[in-house]
HTML snippet that shows the backbone in 3Dmol.js (N, CA, C, O; Angstrom):
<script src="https://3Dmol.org/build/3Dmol-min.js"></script>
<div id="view" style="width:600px;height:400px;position:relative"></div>
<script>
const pdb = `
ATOM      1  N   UNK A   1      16.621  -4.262 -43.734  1.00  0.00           N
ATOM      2  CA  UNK A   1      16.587  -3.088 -42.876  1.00  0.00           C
ATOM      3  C   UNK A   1      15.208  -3.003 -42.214  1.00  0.00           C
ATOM      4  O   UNK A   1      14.234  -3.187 -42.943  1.00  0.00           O
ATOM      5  N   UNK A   2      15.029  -2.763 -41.003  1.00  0.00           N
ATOM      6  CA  UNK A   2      13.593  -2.655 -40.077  1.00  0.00           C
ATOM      7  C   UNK A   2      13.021  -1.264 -40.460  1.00  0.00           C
ATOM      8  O   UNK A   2      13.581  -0.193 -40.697  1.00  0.00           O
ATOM      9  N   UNK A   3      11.977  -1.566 -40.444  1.00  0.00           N
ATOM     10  CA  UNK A   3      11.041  -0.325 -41.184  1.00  0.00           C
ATOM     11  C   UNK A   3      10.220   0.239 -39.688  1.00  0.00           C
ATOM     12  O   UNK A   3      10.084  -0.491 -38.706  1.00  0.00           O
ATOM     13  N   UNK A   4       9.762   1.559 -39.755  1.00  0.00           N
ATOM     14  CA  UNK A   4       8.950   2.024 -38.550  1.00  0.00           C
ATOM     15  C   UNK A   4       9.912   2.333 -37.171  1.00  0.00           C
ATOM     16  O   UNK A   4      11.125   2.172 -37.040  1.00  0.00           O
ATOM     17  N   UNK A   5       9.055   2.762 -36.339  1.00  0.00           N
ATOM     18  CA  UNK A   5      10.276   3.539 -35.741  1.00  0.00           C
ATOM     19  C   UNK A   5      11.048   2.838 -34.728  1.00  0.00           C
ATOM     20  O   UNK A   5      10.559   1.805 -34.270  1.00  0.00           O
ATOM     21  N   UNK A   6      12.078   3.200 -34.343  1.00  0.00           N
ATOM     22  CA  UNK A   6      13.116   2.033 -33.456  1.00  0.00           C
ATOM     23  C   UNK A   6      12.257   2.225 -31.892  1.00  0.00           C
ATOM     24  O   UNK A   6      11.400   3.046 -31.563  1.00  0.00           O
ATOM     25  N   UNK A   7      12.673   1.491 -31.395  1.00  0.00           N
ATOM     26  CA  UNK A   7      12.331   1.500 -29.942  1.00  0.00           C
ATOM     27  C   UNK A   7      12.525   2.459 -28.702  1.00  0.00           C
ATOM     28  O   UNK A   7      13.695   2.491 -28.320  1.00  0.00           O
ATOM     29  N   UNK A   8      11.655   3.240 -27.995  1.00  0.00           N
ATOM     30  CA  UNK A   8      12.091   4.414 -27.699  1.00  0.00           C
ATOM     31  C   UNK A   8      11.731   5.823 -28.518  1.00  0.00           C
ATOM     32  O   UNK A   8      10.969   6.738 -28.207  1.00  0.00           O
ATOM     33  N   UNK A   9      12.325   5.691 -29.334  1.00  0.00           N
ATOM     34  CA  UNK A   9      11.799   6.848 -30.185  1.00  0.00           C
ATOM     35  C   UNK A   9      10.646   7.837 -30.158  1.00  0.00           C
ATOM     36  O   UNK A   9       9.596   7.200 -30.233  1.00  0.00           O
ATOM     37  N   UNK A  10      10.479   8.860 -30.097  1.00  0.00           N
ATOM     38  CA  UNK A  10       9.688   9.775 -30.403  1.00  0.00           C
ATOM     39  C   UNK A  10       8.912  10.198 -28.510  1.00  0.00           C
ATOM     40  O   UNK A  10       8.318  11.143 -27.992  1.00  0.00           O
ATOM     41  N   UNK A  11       9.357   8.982 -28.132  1.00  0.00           N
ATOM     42  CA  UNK A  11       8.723   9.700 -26.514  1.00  0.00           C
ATOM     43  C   UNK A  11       9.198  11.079 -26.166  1.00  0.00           C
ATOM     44  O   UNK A  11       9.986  11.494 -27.016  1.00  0.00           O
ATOM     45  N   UNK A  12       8.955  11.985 -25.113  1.00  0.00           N
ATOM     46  CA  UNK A  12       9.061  13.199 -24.755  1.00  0.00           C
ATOM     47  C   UNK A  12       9.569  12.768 -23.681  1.00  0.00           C
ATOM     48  O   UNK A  12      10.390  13.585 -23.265  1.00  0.00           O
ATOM     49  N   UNK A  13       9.458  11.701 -22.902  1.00  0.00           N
ATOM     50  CA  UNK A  13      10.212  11.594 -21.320  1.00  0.00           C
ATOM     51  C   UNK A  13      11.630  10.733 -21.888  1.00  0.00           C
ATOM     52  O   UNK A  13      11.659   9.862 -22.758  1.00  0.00           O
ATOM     53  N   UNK A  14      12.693  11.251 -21.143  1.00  0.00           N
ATOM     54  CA  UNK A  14      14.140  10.418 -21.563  1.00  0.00           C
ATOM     55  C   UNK A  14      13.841   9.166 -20.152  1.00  0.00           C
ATOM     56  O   UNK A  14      12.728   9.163 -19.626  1.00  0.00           O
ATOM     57  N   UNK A  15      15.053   8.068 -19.606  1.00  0.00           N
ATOM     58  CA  UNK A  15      14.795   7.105 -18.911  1.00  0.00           C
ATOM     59  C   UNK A  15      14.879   7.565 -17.634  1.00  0.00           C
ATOM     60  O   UNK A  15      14.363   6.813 -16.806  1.00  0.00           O
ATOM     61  N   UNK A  16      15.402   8.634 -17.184  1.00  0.00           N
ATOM     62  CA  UNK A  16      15.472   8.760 -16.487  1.00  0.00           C
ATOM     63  C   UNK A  16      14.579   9.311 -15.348  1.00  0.00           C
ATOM     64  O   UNK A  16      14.476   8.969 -14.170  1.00  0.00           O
ATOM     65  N   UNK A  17      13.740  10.632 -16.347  1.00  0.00           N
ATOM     66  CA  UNK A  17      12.555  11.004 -16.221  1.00  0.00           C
ATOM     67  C   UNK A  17      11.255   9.929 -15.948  1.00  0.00           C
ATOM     68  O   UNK A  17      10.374  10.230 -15.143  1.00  0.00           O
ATOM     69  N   UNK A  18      11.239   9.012 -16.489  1.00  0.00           N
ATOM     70  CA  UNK A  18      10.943   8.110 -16.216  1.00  0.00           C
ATOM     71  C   UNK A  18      10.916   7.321 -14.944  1.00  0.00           C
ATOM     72  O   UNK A  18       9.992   7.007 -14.193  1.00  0.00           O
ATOM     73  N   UNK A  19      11.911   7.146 -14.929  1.00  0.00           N
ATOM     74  CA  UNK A  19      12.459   6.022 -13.412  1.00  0.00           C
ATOM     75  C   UNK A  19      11.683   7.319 -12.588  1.00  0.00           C
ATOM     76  O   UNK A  19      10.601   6.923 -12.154  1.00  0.00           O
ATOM     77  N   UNK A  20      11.917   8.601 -12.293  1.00  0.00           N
ATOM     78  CA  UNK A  20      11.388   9.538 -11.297  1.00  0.00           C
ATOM     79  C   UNK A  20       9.615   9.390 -11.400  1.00  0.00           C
ATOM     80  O   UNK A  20       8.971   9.066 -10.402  1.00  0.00           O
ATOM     81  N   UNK A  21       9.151   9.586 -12.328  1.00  0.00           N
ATOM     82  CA  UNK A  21       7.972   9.581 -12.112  1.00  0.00           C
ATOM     83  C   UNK A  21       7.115   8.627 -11.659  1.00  0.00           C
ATOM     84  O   UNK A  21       6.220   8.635 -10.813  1.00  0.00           O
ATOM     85  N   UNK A  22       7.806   7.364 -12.780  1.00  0.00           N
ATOM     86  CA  UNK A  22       7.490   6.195 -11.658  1.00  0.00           C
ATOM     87  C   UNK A  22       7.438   5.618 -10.458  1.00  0.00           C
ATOM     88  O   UNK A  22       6.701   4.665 -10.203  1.00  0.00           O
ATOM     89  N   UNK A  23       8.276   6.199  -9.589  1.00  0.00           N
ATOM     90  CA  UNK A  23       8.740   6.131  -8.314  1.00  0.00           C
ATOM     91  C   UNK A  23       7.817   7.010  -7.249  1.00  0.00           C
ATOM     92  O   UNK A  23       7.587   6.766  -6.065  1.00  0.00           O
ATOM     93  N   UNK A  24       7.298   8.285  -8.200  1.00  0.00           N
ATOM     94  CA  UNK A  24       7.077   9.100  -7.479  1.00  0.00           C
ATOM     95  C   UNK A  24       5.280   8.716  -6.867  1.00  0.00           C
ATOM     96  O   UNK A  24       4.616   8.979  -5.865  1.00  0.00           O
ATOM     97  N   UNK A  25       5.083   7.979  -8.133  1.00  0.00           N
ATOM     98  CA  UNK A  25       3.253   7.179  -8.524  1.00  0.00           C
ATOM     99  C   UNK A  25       3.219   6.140  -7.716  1.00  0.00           C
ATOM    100  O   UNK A  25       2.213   5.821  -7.083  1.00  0.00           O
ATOM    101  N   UNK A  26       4.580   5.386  -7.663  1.00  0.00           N
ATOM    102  CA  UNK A  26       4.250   3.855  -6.526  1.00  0.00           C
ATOM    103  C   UNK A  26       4.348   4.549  -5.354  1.00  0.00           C
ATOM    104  O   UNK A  26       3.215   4.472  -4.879  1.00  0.00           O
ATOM    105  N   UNK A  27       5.103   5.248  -4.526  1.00  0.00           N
ATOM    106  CA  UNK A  27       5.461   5.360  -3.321  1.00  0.00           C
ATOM    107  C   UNK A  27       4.580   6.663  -2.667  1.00  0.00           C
ATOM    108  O   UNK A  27       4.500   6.830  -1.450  1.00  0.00           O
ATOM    109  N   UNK A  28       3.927   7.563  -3.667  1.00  0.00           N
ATOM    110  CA  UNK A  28       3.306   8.825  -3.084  1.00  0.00           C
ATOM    111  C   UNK A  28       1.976   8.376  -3.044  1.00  0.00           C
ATOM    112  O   UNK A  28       1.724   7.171  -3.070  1.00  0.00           O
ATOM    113  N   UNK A  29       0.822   9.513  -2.963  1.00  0.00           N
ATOM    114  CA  UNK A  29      -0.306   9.869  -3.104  1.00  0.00           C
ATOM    115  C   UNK A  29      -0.360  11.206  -3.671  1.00  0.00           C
ATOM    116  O   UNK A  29       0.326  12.044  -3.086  1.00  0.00           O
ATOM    117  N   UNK A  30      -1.043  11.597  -4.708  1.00  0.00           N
ATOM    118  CA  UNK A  30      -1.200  12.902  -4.804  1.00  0.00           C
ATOM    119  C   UNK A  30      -1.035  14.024  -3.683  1.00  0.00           C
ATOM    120  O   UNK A  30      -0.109  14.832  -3.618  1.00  0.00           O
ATOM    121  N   UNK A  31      -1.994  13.925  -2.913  1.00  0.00           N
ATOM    122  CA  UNK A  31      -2.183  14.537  -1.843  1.00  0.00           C
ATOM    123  C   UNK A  31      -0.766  15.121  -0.854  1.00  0.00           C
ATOM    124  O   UNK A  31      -0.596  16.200  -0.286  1.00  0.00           O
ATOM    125  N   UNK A  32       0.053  13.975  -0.944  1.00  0.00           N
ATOM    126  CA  UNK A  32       1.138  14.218  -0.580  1.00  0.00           C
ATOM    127  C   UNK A  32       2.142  14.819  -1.239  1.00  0.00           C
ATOM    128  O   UNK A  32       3.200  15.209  -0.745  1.00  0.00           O
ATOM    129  N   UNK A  33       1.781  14.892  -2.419  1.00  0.00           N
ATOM    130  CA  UNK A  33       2.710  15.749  -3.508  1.00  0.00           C
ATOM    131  C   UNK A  33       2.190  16.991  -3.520  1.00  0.00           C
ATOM    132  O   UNK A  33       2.765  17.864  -4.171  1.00  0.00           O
ATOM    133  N   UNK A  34       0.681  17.357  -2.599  1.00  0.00           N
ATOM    134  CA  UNK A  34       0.562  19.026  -2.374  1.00  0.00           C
ATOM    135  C   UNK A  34      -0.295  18.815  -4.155  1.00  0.00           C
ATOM    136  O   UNK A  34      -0.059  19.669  -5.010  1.00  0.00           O
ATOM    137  N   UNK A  35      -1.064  17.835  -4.417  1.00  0.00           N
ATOM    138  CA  UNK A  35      -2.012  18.295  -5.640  1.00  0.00           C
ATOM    139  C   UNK A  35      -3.486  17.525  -5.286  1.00  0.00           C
ATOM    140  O   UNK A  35      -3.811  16.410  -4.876  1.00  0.00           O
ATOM    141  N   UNK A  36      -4.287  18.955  -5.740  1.00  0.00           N
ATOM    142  CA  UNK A  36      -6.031  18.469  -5.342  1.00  0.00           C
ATOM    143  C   UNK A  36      -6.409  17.130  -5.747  1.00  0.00           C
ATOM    144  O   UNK A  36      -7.549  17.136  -6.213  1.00  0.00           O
ATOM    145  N   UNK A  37      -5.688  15.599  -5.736  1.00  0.00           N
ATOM    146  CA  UNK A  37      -6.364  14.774  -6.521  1.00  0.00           C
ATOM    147  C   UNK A  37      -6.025  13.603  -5.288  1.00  0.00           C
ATOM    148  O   UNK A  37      -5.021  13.656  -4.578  1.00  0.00           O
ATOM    149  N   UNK A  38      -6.993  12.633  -5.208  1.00  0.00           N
ATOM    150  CA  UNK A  38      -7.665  11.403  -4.364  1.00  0.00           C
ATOM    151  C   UNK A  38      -6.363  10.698  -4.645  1.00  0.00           C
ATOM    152  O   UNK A  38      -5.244  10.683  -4.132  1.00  0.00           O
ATOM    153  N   UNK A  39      -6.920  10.159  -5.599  1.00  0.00           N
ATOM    154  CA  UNK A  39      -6.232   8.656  -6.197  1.00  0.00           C
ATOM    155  C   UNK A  39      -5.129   9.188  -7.667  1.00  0.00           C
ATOM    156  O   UNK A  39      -5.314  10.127  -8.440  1.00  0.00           O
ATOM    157  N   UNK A  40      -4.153   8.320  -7.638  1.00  0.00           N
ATOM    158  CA  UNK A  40      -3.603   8.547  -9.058  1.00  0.00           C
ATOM    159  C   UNK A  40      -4.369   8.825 -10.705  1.00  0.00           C
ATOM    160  O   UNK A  40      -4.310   7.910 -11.525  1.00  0.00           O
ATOM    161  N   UNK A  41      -4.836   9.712 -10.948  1.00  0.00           N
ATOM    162  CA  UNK A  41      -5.306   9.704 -12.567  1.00  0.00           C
ATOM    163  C   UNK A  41      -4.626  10.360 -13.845  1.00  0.00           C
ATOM    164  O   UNK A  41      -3.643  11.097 -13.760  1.00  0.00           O
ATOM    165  N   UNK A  42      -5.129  10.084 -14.808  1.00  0.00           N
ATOM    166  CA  UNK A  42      -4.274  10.187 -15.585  1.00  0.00           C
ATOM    167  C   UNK A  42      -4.030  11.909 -15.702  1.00  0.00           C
ATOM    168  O   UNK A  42      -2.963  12.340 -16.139  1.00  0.00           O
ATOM    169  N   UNK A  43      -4.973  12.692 -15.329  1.00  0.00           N
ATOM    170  CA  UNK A  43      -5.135  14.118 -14.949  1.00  0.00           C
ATOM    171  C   UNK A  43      -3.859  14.365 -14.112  1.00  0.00           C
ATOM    172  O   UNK A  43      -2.945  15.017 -14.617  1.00  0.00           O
ATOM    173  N   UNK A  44      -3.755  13.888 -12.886  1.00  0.00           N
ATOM    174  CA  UNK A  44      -3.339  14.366 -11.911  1.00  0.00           C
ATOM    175  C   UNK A  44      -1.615  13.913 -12.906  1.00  0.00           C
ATOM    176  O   UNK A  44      -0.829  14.801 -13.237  1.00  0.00           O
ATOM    177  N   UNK A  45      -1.406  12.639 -13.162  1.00  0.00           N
ATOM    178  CA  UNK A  45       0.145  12.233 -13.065  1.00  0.00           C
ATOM    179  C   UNK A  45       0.485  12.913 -14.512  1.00  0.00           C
ATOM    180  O   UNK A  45       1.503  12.429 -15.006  1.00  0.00           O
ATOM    181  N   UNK A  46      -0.139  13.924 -15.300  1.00  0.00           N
ATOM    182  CA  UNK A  46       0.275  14.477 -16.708  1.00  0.00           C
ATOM    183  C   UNK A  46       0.538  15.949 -15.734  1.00  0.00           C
ATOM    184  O   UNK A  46       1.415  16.690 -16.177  1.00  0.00           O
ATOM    185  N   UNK A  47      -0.091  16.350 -14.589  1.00  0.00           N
ATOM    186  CA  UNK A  47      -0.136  17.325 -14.078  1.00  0.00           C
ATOM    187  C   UNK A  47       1.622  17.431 -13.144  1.00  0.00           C
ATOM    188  O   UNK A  47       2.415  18.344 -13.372  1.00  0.00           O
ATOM    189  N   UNK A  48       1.906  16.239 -12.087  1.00  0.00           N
ATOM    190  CA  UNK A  48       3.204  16.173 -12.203  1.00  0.00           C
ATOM    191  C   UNK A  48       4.320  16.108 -13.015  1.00  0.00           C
ATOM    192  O   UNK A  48       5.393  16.652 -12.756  1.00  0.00           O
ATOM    193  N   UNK A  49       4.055  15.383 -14.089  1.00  0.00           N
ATOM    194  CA  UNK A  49       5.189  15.853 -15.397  1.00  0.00           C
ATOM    195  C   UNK A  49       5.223  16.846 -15.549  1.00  0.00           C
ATOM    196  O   UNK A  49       6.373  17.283 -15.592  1.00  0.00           O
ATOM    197  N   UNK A  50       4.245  17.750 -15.708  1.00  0.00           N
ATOM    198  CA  UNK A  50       4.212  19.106 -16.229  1.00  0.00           C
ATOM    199  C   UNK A  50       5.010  19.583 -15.335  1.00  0.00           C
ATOM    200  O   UNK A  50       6.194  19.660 -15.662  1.00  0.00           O
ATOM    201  N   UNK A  51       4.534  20.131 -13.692  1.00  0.00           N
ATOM    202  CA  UNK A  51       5.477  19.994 -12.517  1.00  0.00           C
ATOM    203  C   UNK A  51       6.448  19.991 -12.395  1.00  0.00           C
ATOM    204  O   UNK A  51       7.032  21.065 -12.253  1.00  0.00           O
ATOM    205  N   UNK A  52       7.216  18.657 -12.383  1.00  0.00           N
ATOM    206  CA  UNK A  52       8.680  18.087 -12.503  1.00  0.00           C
ATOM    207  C   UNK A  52       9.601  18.626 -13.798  1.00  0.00           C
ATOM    208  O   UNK A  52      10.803  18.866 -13.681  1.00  0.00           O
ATOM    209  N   UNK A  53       8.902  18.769 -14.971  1.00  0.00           N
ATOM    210  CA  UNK A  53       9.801  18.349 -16.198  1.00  0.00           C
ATOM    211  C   UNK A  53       9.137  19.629 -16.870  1.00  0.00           C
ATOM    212  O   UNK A  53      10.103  20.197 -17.380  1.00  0.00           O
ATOM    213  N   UNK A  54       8.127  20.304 -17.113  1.00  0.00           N
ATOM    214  CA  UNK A  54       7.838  21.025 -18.217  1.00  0.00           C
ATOM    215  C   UNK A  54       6.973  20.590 -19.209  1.00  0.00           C
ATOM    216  O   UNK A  54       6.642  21.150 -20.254  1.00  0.00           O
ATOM    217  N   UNK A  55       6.627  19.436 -18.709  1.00  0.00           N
ATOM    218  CA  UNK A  55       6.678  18.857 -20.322  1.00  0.00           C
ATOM    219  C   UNK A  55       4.653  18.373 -20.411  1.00  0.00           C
ATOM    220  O   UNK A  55       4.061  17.574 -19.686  1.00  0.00           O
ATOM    221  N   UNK A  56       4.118  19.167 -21.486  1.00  0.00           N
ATOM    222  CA  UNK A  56       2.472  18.605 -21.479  1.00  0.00           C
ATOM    223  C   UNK A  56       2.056  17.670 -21.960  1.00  0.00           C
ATOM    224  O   UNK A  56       2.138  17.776 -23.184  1.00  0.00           O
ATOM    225  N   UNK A  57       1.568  16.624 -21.611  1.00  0.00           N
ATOM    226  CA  UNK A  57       1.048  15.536 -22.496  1.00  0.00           C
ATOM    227  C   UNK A  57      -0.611  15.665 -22.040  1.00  0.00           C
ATOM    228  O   UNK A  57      -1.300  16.188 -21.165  1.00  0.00           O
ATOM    229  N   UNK A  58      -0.766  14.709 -23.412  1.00  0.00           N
ATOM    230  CA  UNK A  58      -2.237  14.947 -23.333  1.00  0.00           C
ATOM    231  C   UNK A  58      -2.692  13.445 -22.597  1.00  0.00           C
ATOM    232  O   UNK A  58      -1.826  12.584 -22.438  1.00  0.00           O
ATOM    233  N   UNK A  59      -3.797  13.256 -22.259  1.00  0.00           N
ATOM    234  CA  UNK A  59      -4.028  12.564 -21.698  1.00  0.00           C
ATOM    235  C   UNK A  59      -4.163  11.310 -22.248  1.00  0.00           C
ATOM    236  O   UNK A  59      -4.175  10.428 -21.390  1.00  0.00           O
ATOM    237  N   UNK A  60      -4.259  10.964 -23.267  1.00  0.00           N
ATOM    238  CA  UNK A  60      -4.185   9.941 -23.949  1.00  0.00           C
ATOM    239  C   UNK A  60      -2.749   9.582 -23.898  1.00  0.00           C
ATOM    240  O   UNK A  60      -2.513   8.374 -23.909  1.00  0.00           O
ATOM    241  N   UNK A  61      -1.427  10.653 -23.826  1.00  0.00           N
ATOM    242  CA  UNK A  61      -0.069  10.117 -24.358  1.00  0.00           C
ATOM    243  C   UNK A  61       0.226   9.480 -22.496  1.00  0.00           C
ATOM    244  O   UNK A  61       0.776   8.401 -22.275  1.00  0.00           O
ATOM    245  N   UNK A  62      -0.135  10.156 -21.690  1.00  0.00           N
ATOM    246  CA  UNK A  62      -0.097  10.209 -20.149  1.00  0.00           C
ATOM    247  C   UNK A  62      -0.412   8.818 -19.768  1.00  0.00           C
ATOM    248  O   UNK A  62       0.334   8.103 -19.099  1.00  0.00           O
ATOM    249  N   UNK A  63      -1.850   8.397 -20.351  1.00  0.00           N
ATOM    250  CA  UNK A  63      -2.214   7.105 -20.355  1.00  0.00           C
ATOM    251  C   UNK A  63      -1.544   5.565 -21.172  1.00  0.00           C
ATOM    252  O   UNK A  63      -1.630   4.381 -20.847  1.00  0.00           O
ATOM    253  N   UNK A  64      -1.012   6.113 -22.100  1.00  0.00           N
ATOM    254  CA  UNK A  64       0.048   5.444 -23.073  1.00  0.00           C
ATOM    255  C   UNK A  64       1.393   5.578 -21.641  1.00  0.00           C
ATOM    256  O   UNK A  64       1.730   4.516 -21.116  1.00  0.00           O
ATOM    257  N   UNK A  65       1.696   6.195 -21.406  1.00  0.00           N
ATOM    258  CA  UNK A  65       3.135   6.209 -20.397  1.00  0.00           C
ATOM    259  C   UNK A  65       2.685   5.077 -19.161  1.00  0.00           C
ATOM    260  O   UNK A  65       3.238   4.034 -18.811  1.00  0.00           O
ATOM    261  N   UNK A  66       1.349   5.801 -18.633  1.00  0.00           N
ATOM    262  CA  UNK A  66       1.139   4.827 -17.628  1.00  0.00           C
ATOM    263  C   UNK A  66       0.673   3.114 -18.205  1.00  0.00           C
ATOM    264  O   UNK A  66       0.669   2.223 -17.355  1.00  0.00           O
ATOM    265  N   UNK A  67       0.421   2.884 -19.199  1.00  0.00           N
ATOM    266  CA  UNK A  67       0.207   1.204 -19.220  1.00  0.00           C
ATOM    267  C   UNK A  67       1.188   0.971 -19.412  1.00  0.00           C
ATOM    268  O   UNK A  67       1.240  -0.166 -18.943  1.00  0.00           O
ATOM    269  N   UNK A  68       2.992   1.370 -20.117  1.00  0.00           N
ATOM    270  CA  UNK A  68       3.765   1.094 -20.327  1.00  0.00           C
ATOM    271  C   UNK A  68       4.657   0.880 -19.200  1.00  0.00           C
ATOM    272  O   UNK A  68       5.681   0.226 -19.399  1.00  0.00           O
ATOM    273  N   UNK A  69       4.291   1.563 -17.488  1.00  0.00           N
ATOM    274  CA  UNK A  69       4.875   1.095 -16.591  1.00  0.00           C
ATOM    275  C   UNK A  69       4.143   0.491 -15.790  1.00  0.00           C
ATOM    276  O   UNK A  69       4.265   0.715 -14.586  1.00  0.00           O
ATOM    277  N   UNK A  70       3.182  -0.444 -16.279  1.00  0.00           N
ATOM    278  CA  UNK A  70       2.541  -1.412 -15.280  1.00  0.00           C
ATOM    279  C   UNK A  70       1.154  -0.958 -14.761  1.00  0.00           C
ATOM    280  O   UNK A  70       0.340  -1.819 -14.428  1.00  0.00           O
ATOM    281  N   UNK A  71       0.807   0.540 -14.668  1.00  0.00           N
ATOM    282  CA  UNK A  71      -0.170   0.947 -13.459  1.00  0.00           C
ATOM    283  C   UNK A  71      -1.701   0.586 -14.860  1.00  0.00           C
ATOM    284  O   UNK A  71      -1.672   0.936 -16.040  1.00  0.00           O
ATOM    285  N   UNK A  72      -2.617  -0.031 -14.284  1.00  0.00           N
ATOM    286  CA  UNK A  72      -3.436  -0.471 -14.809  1.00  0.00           C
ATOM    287  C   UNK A  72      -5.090   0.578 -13.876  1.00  0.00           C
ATOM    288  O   UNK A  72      -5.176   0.703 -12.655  1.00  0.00           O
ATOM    289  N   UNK A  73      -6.074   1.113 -14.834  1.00  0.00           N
ATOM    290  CA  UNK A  73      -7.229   1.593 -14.374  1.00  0.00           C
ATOM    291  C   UNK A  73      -8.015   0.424 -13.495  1.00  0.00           C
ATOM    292  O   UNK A  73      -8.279  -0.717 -13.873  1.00  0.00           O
ATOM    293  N   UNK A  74      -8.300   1.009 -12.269  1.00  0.00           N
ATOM    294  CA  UNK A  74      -8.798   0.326 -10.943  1.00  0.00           C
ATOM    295  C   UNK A  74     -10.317   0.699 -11.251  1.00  0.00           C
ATOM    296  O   UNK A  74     -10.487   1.602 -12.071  1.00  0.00           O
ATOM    297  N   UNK A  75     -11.373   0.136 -10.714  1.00  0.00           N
ATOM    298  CA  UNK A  75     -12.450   0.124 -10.352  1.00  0.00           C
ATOM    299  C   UNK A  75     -12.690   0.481  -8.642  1.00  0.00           C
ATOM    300  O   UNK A  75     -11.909   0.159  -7.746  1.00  0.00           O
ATOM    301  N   UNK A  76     -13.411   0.898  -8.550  1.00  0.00           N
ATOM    302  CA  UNK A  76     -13.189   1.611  -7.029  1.00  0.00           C
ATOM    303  C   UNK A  76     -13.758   0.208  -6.441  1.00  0.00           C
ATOM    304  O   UNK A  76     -14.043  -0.688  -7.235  1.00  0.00           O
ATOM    305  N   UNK A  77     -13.918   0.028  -5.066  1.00  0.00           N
ATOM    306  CA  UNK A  77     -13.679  -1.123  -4.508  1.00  0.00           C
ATOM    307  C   UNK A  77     -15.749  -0.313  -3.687  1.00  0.00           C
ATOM    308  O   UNK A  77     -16.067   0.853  -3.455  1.00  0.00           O
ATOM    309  N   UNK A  78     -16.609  -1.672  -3.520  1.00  0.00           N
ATOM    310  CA  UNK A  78     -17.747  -1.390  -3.132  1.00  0.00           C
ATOM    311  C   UNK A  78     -17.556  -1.110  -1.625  1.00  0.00           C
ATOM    312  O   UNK A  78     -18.061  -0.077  -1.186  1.00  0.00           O
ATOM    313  N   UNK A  79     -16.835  -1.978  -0.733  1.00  0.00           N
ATOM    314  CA  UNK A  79     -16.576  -2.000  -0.067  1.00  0.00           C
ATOM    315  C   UNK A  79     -15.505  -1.407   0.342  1.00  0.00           C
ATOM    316  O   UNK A  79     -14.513  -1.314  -0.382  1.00  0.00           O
ATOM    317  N   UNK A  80     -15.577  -0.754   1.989  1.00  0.00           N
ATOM    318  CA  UNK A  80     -14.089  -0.530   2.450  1.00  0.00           C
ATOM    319  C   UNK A  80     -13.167  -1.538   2.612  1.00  0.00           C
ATOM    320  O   UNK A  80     -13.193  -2.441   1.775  1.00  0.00           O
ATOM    321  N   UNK A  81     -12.479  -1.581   3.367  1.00  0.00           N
ATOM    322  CA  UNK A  81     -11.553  -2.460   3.437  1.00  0.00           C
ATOM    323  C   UNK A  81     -11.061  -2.918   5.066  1.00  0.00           C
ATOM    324  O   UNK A  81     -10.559  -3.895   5.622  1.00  0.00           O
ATOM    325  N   UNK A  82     -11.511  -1.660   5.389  1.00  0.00           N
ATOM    326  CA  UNK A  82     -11.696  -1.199   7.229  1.00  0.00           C
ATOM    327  C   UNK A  82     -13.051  -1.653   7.852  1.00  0.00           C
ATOM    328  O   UNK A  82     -13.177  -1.927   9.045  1.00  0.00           O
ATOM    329  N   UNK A  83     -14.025  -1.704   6.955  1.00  0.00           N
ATOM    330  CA  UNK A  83     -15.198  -1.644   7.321  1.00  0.00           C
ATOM    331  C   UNK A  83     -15.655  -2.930   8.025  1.00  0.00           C
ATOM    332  O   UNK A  83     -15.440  -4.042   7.544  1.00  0.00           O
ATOM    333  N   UNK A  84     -16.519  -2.659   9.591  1.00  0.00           N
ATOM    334  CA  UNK A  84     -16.292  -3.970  10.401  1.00  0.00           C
ATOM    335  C   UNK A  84     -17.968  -4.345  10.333  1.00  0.00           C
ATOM    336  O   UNK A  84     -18.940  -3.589  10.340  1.00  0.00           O
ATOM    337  N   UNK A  85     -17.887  -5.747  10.269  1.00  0.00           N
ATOM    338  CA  UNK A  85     -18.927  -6.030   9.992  1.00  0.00           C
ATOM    339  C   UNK A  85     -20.140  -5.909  10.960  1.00  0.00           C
ATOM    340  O   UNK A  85     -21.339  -5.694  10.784  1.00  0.00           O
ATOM    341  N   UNK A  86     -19.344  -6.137  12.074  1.00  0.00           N
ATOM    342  CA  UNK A  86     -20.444  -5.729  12.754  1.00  0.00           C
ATOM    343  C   UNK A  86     -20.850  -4.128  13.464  1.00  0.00           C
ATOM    344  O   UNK A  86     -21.782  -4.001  14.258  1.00  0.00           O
ATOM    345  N   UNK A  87     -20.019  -3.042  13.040  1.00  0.00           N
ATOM    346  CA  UNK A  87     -20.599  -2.183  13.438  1.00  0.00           C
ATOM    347  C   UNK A  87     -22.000  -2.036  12.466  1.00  0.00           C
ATOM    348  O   UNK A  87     -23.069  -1.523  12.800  1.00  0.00           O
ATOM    349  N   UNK A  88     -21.591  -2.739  10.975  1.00  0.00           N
ATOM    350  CA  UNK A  88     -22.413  -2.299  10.012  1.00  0.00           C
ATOM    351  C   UNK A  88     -24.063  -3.059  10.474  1.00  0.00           C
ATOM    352  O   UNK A  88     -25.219  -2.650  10.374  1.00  0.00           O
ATOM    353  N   UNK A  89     -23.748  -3.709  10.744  1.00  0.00           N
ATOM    354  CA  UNK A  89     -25.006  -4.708  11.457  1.00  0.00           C
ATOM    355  C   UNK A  89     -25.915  -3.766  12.591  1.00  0.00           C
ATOM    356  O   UNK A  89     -27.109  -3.632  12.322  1.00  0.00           O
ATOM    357  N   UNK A  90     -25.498  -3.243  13.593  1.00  0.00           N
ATOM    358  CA  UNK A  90     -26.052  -2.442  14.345  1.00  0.00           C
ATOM    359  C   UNK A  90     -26.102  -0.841  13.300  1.00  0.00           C
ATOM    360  O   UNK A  90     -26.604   0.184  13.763  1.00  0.00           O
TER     361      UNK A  90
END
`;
const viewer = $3Dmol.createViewer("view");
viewer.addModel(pdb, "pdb");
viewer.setStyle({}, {cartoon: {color: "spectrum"}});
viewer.zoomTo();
viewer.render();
</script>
């Protein structure tokens, strides 16, 4: 018999809840969801669950949800991405 808990278990989001939030993190921006935040953090996307579903997680469980669907902590980039080299020159 397997010991410890089955798979799934004990989360607070069901799959479906899931599939939504995920969807909502690849394809939105905060900003566009009408909440004070830049970039996706783990603040802001515990703040849409709450939102959507009711439901509080702490930021540690928020961060546990998000490595489990792929989204990995970014380092901000030094550079723009727009930024032309030669205006920067003059």
């Amino acid at each position: 018999m397997p010991r410890g808990r089955q798979a799934g278990q004990g989360r607070l989001l069901d799959v479906t809840q899931e599939l939504l939030v995920r969807q909502l993190i690849a394809d939105k921006t905060p900003d566009q969801l009408k909440m004070p935040y830049t970039p996706w953090t783990r603040s802001a996307a515990g703040e849409l669950i709450e939102q959507c579903f009711g439901i509080k997680l702490s930021a540690r469980g928020v961060g546990v949800y998000l490595k489990r669907w792929g989204f990995t902590p970014q380092k901000p980039m030094k550079k723009a991405h727009e930024q032309s080299p030669a205006a920067v020159k003059k």
